[in-house]
MARLUM-129620 format. One record per residue: residue in one letter; x, y, z of N, C-alpha, C in turn. Coordinates in steps of 0.001 Angstrom, whole numbers, plus 500000, padded with zeros to 6 digits. Example, Ala and Ser with C-alpha at 12.3 -4.5 7.8 and 13.67 -1.06 7.14 Angstrom:
residues 2
A513190494310507800512300495500507800513200496700507800 S512850497750507080513670498940507140512900500030507870 
This chain:
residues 134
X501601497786520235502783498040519412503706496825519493 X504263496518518006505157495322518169506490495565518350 X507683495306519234508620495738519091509478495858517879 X509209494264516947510113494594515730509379494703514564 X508166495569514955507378495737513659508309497016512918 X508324496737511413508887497925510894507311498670510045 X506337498848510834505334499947510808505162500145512045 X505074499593513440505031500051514243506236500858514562 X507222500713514218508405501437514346509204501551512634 X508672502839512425509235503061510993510314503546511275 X511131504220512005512461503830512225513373502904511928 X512874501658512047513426500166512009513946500126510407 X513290501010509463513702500638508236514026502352507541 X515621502599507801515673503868507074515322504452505765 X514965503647504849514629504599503890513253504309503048 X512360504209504994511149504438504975510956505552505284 X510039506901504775509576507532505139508053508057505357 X507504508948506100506293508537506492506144510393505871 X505001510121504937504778511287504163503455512001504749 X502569511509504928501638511989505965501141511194506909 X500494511941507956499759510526508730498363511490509219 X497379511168510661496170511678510846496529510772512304 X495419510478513283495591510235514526495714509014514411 X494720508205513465494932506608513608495833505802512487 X496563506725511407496839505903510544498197506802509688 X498993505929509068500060507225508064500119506100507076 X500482507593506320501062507028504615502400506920504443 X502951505746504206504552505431504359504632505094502854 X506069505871502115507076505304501080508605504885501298 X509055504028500563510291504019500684510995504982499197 X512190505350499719512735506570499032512839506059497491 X513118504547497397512582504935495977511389504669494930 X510426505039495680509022504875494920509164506520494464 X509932508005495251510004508941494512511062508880493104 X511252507952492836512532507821491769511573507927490252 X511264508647489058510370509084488667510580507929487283 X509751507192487005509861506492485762510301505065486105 X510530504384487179510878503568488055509430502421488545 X510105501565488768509268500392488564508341500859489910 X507033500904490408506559501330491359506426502716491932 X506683503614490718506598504880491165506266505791492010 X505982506360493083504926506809493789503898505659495192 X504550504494494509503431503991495314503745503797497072 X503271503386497866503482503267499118502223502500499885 X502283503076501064501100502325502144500559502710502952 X499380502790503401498645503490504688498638502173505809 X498988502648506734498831501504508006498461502155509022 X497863501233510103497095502158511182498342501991512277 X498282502947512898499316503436513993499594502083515324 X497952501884515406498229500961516395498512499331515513 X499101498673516387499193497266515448498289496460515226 X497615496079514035496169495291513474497081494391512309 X496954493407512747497346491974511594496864492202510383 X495356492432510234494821492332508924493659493717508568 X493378493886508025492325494685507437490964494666508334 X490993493434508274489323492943509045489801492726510651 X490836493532511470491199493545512859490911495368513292 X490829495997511472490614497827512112489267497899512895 X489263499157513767488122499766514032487659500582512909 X486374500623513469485401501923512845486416503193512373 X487121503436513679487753504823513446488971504765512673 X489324503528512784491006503690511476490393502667510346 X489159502592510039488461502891508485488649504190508117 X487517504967508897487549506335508252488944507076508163 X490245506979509237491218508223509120491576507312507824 X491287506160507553492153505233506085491587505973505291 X490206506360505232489690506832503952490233507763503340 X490029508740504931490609510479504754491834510618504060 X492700509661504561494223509868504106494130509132503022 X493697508502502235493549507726501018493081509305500060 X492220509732500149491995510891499836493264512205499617 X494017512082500535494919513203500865496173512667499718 X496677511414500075497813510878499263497001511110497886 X496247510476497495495433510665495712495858511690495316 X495591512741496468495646514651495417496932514368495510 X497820513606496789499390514185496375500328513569495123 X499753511955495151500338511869494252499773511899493044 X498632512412492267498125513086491357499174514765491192 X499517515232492162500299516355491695501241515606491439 X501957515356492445503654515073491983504099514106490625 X503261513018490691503439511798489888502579511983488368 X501558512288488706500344512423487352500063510927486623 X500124509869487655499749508719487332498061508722486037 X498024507731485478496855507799484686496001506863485034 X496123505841486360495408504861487265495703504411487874 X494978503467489060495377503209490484495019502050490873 X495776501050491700495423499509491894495399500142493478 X494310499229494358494170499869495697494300498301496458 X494964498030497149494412496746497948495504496102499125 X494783495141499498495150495066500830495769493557500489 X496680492916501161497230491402501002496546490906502946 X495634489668502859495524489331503877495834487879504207 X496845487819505265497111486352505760498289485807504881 X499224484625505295499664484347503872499817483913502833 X498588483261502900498333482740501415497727483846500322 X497398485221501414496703486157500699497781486668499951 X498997486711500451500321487206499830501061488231501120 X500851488539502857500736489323503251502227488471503960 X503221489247503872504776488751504571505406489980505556 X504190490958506031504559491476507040502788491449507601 X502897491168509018501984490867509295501253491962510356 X500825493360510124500946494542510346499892495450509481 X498871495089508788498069495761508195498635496672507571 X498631496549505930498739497832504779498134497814504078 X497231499126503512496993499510502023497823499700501040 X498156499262500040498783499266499059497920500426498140 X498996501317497764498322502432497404499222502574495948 X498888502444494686499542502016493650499426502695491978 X500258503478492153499781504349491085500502503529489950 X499559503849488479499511502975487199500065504261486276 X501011503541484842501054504641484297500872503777482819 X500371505000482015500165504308480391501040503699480100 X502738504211480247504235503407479502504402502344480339 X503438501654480687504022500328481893503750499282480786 X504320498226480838504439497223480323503100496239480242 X502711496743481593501469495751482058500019496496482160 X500513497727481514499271498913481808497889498586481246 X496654498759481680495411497836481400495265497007482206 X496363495964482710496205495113483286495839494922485150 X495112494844485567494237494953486758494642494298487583 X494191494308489034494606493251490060494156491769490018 X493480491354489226493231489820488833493453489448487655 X494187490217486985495358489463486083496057488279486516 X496770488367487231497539487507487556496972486544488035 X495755486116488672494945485408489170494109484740488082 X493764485206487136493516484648485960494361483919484912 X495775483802485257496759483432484252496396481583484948 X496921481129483710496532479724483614497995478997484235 X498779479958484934499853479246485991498986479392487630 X497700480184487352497208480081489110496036479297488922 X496099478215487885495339477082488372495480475786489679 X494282476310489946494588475280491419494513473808491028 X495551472753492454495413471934492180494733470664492248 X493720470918493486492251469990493760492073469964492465 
């Protein structure tokens, strides 16, 4: 556990809340991803309890409670939200884009009235401003 991790200690950031969790892992939002029609609706993060830098630092066993609870949040926010699709992914390191260094799933519900709706997680990676410069 890190002392000033704000997933190891979701405390650290009040208007994080932790909507479910399982032995190795919880699903955290901040209060306004419930704000309904709002840029990021619904979305939030699964992180494993104990502290893992990256994705590729989990065990065996906080794969699977990730799965389980990946599963559990879907039905929830399929009730509450009624998203019409879902971007799933992880930021690793920081060039990966990752500015807390604490392992999260990005759990990301899509809706038809979005601006950018269709548009996938390598959109942006395909735009002709993320040409590299070698």
């Amino acid at each position: 556990m890190a002392p000033n991790c704000v997933f190891c200690n979701p405390e650290i950031e009040p208007k994080q809340k932790i909507i479910f969790s399982n032995q190795y892992c919880m699903f955290l939002q901040l209060d306004k991803a419930e704000l309904q029609g709002r840029q990021l609706e619904g979305s939030g993060l699964i992180v494993p309890k104990k502290h893992r830098e990256t994705v590729f630092d989990l065990t065996q066993e906080e794969w699977n409670a990730t799965y389980t609870l990946l599963k559990d949040v879907k039905e929830y926010l399929d009730d509450k939200h009624q998203p019409q699709g879902y971007n799933l992914g992880w930021n690793c390191g920081e060039v990966g884009g990752q500015h807390i260094f604490h392992a999260h799933f990005h759990v990301l519900p899509r809706f038809v009235d979005e601006p950018l709706a269709g548009k996938g997680i390598r959109y942006m990676f395909k735009s002709s401003n993320n040409n590299r410069t070698n």
